[in-house]
C-alpha beads as a LAMMPS data file, in Angstrom:
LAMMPS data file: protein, C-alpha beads

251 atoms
250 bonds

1 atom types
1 bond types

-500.0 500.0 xlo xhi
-500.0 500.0 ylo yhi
-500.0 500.0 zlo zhi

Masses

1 110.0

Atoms # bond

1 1 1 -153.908 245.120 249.548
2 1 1 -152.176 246.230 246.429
3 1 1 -152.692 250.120 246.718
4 1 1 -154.351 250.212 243.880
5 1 1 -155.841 253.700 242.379
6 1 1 -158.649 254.466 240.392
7 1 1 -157.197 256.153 236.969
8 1 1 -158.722 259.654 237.147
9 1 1 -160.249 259.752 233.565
10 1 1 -162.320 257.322 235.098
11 1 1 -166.160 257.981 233.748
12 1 1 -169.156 256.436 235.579
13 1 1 -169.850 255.108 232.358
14 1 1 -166.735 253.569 231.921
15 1 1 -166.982 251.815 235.824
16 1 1 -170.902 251.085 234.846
17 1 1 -169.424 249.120 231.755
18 1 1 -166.715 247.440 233.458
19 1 1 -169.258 246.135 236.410
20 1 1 -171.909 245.016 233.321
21 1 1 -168.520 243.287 231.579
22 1 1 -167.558 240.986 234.632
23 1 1 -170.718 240.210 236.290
24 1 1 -170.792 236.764 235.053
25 1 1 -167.121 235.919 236.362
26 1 1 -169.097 237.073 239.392
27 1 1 -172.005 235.004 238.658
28 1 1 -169.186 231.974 237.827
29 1 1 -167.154 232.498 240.759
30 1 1 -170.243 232.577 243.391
31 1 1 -171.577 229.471 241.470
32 1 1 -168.555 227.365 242.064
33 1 1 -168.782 228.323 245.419
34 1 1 -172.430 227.800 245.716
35 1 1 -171.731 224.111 245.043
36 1 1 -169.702 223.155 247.874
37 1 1 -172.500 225.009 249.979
38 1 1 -175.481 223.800 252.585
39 1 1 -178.625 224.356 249.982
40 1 1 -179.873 226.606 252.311
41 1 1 -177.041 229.432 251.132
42 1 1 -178.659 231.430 248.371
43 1 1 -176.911 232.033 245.207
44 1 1 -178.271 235.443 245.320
45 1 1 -176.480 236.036 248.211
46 1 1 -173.034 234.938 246.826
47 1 1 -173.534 237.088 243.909
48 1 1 -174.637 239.765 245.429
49 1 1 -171.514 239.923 248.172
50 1 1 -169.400 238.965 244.781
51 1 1 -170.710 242.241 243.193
52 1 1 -168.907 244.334 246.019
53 1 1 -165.880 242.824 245.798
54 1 1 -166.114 243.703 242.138
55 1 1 -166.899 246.765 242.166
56 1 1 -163.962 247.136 245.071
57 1 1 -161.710 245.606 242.007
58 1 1 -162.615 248.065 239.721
59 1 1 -162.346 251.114 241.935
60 1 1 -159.073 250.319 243.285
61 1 1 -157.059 248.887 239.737
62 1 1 -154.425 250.815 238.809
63 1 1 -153.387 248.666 235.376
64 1 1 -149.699 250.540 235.728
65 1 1 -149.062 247.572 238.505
66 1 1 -149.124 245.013 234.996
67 1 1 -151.851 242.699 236.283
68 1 1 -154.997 241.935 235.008
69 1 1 -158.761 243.233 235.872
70 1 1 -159.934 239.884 235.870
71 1 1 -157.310 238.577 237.637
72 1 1 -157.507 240.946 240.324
73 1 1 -161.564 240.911 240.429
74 1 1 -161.440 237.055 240.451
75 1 1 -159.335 237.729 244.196
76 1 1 -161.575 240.543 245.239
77 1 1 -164.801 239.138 243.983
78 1 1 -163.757 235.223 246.004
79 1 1 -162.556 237.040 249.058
80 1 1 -166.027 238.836 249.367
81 1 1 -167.774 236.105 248.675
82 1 1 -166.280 233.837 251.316
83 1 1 -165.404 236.500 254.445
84 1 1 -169.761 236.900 254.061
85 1 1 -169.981 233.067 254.260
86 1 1 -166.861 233.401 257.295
87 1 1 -169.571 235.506 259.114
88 1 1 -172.087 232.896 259.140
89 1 1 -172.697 229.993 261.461
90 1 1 -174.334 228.177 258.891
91 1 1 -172.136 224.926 259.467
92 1 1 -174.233 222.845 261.941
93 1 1 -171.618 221.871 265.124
94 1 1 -172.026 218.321 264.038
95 1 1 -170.797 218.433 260.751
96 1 1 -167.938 220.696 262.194
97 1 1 -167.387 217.637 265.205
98 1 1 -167.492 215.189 261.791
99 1 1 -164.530 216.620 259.913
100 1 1 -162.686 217.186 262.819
101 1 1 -163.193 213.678 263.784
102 1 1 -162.076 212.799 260.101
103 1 1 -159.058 214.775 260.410
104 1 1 -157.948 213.345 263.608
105 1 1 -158.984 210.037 262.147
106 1 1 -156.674 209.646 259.479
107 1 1 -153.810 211.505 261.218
108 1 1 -153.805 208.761 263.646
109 1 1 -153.861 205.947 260.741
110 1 1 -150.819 207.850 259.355
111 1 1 -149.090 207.652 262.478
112 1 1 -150.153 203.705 263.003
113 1 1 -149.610 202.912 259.527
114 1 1 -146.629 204.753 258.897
115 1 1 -148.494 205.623 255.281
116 1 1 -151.575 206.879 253.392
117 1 1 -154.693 205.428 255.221
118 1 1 -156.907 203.391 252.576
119 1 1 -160.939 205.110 252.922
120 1 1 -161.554 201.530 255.143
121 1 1 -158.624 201.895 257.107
122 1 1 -159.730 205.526 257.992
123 1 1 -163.849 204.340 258.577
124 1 1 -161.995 201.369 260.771
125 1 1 -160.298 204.161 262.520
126 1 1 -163.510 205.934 263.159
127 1 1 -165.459 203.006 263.938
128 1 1 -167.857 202.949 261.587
129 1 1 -168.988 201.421 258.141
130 1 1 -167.064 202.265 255.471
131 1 1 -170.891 203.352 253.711
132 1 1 -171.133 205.634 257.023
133 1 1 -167.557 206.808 256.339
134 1 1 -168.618 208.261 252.570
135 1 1 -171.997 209.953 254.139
136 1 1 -169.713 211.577 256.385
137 1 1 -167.942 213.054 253.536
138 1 1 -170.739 213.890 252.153
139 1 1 -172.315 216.160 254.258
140 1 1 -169.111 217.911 255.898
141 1 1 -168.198 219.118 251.403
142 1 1 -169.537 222.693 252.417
143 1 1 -167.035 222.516 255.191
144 1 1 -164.418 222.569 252.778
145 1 1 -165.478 225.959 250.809
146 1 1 -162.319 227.577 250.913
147 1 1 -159.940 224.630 250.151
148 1 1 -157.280 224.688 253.026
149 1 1 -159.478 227.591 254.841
150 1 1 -157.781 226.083 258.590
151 1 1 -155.661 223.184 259.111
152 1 1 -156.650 222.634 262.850
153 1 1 -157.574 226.389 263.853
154 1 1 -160.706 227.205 265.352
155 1 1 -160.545 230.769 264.676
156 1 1 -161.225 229.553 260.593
157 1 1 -158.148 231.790 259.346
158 1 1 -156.763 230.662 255.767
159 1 1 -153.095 229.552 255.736
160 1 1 -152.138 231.911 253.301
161 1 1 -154.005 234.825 255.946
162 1 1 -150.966 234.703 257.274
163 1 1 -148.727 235.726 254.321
164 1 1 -148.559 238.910 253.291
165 1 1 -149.997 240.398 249.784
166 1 1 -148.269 243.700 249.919
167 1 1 -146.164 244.453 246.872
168 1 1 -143.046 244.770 249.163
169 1 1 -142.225 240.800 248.252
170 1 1 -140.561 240.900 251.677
171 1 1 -137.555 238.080 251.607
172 1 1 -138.891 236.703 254.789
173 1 1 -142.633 236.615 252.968
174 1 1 -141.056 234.875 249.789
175 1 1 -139.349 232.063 252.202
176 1 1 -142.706 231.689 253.671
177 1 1 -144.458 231.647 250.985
178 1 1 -142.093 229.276 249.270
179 1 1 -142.147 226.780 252.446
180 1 1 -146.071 226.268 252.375
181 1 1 -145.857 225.746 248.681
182 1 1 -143.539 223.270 248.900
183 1 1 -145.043 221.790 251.654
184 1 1 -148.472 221.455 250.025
185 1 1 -146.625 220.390 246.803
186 1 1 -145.343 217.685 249.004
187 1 1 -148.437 216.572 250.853
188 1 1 -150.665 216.434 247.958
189 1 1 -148.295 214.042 246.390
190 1 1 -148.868 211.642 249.331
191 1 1 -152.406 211.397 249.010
192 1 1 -153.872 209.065 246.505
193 1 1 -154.012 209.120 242.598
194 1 1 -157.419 209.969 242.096
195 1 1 -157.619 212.396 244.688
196 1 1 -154.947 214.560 243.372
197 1 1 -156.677 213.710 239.913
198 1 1 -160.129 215.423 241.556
199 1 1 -158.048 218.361 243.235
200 1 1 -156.278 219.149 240.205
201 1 1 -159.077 218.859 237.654
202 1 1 -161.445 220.962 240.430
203 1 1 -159.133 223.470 241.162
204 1 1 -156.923 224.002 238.050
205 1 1 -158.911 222.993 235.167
206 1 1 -161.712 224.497 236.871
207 1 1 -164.256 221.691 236.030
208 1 1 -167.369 220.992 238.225
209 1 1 -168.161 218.326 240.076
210 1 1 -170.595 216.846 236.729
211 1 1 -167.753 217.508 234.491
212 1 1 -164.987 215.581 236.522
213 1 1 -167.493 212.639 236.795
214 1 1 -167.586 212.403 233.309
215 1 1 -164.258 212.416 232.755
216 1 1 -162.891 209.874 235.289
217 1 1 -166.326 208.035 234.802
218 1 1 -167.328 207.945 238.183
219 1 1 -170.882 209.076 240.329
220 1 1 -170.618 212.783 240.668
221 1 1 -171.760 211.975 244.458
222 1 1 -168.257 209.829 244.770
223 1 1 -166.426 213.016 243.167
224 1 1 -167.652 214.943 246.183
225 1 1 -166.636 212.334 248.474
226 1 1 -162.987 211.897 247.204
227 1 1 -162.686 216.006 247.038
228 1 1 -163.866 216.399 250.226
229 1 1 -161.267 213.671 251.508
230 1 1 -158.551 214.886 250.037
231 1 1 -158.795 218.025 251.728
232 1 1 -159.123 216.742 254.603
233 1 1 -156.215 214.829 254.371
234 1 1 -154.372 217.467 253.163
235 1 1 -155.452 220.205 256.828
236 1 1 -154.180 217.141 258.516
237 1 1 -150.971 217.036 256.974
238 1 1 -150.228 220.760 257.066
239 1 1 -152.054 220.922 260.659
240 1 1 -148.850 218.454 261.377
241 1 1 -146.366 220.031 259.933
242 1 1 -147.479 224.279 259.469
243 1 1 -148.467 225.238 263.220
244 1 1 -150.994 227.813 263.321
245 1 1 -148.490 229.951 265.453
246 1 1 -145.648 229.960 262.886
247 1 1 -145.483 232.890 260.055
248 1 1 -147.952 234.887 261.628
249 1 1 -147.736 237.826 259.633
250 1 1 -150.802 240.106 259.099
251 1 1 -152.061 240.500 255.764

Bonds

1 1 1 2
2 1 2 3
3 1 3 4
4 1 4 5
5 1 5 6
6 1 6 7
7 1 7 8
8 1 8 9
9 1 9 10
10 1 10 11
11 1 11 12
12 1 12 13
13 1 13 14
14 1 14 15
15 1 15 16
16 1 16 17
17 1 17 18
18 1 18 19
19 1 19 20
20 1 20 21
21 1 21 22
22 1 22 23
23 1 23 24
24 1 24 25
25 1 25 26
26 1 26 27
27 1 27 28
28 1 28 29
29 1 29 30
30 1 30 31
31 1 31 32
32 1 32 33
33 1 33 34
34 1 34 35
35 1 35 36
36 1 36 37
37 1 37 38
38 1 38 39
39 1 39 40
40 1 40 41
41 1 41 42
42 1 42 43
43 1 43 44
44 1 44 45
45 1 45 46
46 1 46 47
47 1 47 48
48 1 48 49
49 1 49 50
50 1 50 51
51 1 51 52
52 1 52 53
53 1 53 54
54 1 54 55
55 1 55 56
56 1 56 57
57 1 57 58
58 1 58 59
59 1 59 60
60 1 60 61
61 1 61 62
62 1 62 63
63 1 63 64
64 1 64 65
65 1 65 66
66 1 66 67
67 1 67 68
68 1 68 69
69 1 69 70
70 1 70 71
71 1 71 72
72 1 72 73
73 1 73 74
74 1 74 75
75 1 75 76
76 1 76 77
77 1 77 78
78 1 78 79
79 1 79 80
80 1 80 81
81 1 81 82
82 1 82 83
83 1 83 84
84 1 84 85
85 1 85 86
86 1 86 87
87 1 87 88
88 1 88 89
89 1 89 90
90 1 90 91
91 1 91 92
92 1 92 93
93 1 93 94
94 1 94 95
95 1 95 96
96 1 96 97
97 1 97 98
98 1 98 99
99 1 99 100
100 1 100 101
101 1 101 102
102 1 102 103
103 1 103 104
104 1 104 105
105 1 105 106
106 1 106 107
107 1 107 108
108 1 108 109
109 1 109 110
110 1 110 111
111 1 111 112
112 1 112 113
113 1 113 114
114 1 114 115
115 1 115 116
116 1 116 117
117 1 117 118
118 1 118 119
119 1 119 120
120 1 120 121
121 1 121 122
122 1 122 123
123 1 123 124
124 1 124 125
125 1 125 126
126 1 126 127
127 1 127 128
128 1 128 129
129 1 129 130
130 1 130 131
131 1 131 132
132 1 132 133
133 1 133 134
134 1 134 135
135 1 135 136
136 1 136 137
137 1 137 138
138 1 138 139
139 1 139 140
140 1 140 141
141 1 141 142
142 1 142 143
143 1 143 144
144 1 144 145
145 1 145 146
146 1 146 147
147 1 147 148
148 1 148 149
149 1 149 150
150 1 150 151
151 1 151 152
152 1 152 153
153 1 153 154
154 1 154 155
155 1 155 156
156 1 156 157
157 1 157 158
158 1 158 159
159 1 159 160
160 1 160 161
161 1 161 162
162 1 162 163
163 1 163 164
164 1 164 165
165 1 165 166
166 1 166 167
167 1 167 168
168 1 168 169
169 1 169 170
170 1 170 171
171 1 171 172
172 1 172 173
173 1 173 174
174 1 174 175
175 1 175 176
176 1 176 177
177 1 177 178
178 1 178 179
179 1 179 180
180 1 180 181
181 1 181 182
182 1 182 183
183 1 183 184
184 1 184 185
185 1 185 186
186 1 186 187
187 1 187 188
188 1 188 189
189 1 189 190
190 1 190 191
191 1 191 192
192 1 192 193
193 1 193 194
194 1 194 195
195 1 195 196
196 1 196 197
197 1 197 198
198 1 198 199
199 1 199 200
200 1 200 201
201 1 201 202
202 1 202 203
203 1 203 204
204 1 204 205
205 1 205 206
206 1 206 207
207 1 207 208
208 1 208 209
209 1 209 210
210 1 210 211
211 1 211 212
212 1 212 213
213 1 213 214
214 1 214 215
215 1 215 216
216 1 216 217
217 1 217 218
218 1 218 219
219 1 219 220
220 1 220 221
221 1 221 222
222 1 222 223
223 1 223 224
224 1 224 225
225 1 225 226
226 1 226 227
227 1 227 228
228 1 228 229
229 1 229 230
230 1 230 231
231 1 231 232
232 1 232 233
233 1 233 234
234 1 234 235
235 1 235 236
236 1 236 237
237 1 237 238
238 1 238 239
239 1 239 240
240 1 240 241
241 1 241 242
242 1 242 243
243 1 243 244
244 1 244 245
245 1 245 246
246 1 246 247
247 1 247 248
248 1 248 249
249 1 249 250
250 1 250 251
């Protein structure tokens, strides 16, 4: 990682206090998490994975490297959190055959329609009901926990696994880095309005699911649908265009 250092005035007390501080960014962070989860995944069990990855945070800052605790804990405390879940075969194979179907779904459309498949054109695709279509997306959401977590990879490595997050800002890792950016910039443009209104609420405003409902006026249950679309859309597009094979540099 960053080669961080605990400072060595460190005081138990002072690490005690700085656990106490952030354990409701934990609590946040697993909750958000939690969400896009089977209800079968405690919440207990988020937190508690998220309090090791804070308490890895805190013993390995060095503040000399001008970034902040939170900041770093939020990485540590997510990664935790979601390498447990990684561990887990708590997806059911069907909902895993779903998305997949999904994915290959609309990347066919694409292809065919030479454009962004409409949600009917991609349920015509699939050969079902357009109602069947939005259960679909409904029960593959926890599928989507980590965003972009594989765009056609079995092995469920993130894109960004592949880019390094040394502090060497290697020229090759900046291109790289840069490239998937852009190209994510460039695919999340393509997909429709309200999706990228959903994505960019959920993921930059950091709303819920309840929060973006109310704000766009729409069923929270149709939120979830369109989110979980979108992503899907989004690992077909860079399963197109990013090949699993390319950039493979180890973290």
């Amino acid at each position: 990682m960053y080669g961080y250092t605990v400072p060595d005035d460190m005081t138990d007390e002072a690490r005690e206090r700085l656990i106490l501080e952030h354990l409701p960014q934990v609590r946040l962070i697993a909750r958000r998490i939690q969400e896009r989860l089977p209800d079968s995944i405690s919440l207990d069990d988020l937190v508690s994975n998220g309090v090791l990855g804070l308490i890895s945070a805190i013993d390995n800052f060095d503040p000399a490297h001008n970034v902040k605790l939170k900041t770093y804990a939020e990485y540590k405390i997510r990664g935790a959190i979601l390498d447990s879940l990684r561990g887990l075969d708590w997806a059911p194979r069907q909902k895993r055959r779903k998305s997949k179907q999904i994915e290959a779904a609309i990347a066919v459309a694409e292809q065919r329609l030479k454009g962004t498949p409409t949600e009917e054109e991609i349920a015509a695709q699939l050969g079902i009901t357009l109602e069947e279509y939005h259960e679909w997306l409904v029960e593959i959401r926890g599928l989507n926990l980590a965003s972009l977590d594989y765009a056609g990879n079995d092995q469920g490595k993130d894109l960004l696994h592949y880019l390094p997050d040394t502090s060497e800002n290697l020229p090759s890792a900046l291109l790289e880095r840069a490239e998937l950016e852009k190209l994510l910039a460039s695919s999340i443009d393509l997909i429709p309005e309200i999706e990228q209104t959903v994505l960019s609420l959920y993921y930059h405003e950091e709303l819920t699911l309840r929060e973006i409902a109310q704000v766009v006026n729409l069923h929270e249950s149709r939120i979830s649908q369109l989110k979980s679309q979108a992503i899907v859309r989004l690992r077909s597009q860079l399963a197109e265009q990013w090949p699993t094979t390319r950039g493979m540099v180890g973290a």
